[in-house]
N, C-alpha and C positions, 0 to 999 in steps of 0.2 A: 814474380811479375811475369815472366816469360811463360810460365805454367799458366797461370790466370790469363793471358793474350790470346793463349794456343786454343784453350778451352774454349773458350768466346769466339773465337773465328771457327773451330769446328762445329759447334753447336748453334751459337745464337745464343746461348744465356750468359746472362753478367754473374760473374763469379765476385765473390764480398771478399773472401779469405783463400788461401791455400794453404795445407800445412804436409809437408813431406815425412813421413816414416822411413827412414834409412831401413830401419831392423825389418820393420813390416813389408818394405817392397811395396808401400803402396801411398796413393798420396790421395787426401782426401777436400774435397772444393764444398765452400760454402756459398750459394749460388741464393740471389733474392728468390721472396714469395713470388709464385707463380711461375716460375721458370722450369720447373720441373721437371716439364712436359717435353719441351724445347732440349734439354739438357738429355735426356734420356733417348727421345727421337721413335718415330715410329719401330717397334716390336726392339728396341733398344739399340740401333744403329748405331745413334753419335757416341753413345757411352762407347762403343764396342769397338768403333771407328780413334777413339781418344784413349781408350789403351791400349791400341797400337800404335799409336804415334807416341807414346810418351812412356810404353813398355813398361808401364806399371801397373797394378789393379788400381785403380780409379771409383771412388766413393763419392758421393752425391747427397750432400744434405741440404736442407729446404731453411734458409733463416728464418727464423721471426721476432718480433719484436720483444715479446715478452720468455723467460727463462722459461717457463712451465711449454708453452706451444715449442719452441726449441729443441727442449726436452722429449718431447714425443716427436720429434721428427729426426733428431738422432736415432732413437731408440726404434723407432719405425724399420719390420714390421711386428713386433713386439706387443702388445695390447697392454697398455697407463692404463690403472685402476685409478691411480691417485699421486698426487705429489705435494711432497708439505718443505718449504724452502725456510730454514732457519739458523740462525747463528748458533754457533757453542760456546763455549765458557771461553776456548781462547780468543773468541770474536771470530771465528773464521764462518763463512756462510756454506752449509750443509744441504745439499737436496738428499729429499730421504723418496725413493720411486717407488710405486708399490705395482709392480705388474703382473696380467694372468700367471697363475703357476703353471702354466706349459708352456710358457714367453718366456720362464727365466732364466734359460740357456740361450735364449736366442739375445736377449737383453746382455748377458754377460759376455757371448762369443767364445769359439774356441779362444783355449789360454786366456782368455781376459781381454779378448783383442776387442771386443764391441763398448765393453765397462771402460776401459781405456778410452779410448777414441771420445767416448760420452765427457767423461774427467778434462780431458785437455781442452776441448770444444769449448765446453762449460765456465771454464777458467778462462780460456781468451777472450770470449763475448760477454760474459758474463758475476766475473768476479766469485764463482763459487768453485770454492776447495774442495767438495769432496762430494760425490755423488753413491749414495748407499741405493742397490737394487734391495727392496725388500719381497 
């Protein structure tokens, strides 16, 4: 909460969630549509301004209401060919992503770090287990 307050009083955008990476050193804000612009700040100030108050890398994703627009704005700037959301045998819900082939390092991140982030995201907002970059 205190993270989410700080963010908002430096930027001006309303932040939805926050979630802390201990291992990663970094914490990443789930900020409404629209907000963006506000959040980022001309030539990227407030971002720049908010991880030095809060001396962590700080990441910026865009909510939306449906899993698929979510999805490409985690995964942003990445280029979605396609996305097919479905259950498997154990009932768990699956998004399977299909992005450009010279996106799919940037989709996955060093170590796994962007595939992760997508996975946890995905699971809090939106009840899906497992996100395959295809």
């Amino acid at each position: 909460m205190r993270y989410i307050a700080l963010l908002e009083n430096l930027t001006g955008a309303i932040a939805k969630d926050c979630v802390l990476e201990p291992e990663g050193n970094r914490i990443i804000f789930v900020i409404r549509p629209g907000d963006m612009g506000l959040a980022i700040g001309k030539n990227g100030v407030n971002i720049e301004r908010a991880r030095k108050v809060i001396g962590r890398n700080v990441e910026i994703v865009e909510h939306a209401d449906s899993p698929e627009e979510f999805l490409k704005n985690i995964l942003a700037p990445a280029k979605v060919r396609g996305i097919k959301i479905t259950k498997n045998s154990e009932g768990n819900t699956v998004a399977q992503v299909t992005v450009d082939p010279k996106d799919k390092g940037i989709a996955i991140g060093r170590n796994g770090r962007n595939i992760a982030k997508t996975r946890l995201l995905m699971k809090r907002h939106f009840d899906i287990s497992n996100v395959v970059i295809l």
